[in-house]
C-alpha positions, 0 to 999 in steps of 0.5 A: 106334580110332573117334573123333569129335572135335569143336572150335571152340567157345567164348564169343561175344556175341549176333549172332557167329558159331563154325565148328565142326569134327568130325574122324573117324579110325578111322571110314568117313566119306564114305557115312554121314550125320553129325549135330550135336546139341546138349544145353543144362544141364537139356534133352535132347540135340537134333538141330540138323542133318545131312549126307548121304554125298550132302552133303544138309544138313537143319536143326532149325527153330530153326537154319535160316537162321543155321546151315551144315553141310557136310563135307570127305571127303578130310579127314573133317571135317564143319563146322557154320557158326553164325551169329547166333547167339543165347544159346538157341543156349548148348549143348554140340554133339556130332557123331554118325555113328549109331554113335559120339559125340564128346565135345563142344565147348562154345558160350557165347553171351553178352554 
């Protein structure tokens, strides 16, 4: 069975950091790229940044600088390290293979 199971997520105030992680089992993990998204209530799901199966990161505008994605093949975990992180930042983050979707993991920033 394919699953991407995301984790890490939870209430932080303005300026905190959260390291999320998306486990992968079932799935061929080290030569596809791997993607966070996010959707925040009432917006599109949007891509917030992804990782090569040669671990070249690329991020949205809007998290470059704050966020660091990087990915552990031997344990099919990619992570994405979000620092200063800002209430805009409030979603629910999936992390997506091109093919399937975890179900989410919840970030809250607030104070």
């Amino acid at each position: 069975e394919v699953q991407l199971v995301e984790s890490g997520g939870g209430l932080v105030r303005p300026g905190g950091s959260l390291t999320l992680s998306c486990a992968a089992s079932g799935v061929t993990f080290d030569d596809v790229a791997i993607g966070w998204f996010r959707q925040a209530p009432g917006k599109e799901r949007e891509g917030v940044s992804c990782i090569t199966s040669s671990d070249s990161p690329s991020y949205a505008g809007a998290v470059k600088g704050r966020f660091t994605i990087s990915r552990d093949v031997a344990w099919k975990t990619v992570y994405l390290q979000m620092d200063s992180l800002k209430p805009g930042d409030t979603a629910v983050y999936y992390c997506h293979n091109g093919a399937n979707w975890g179900r989410g993991t919840q970030v809250t920033v607030s104070s």
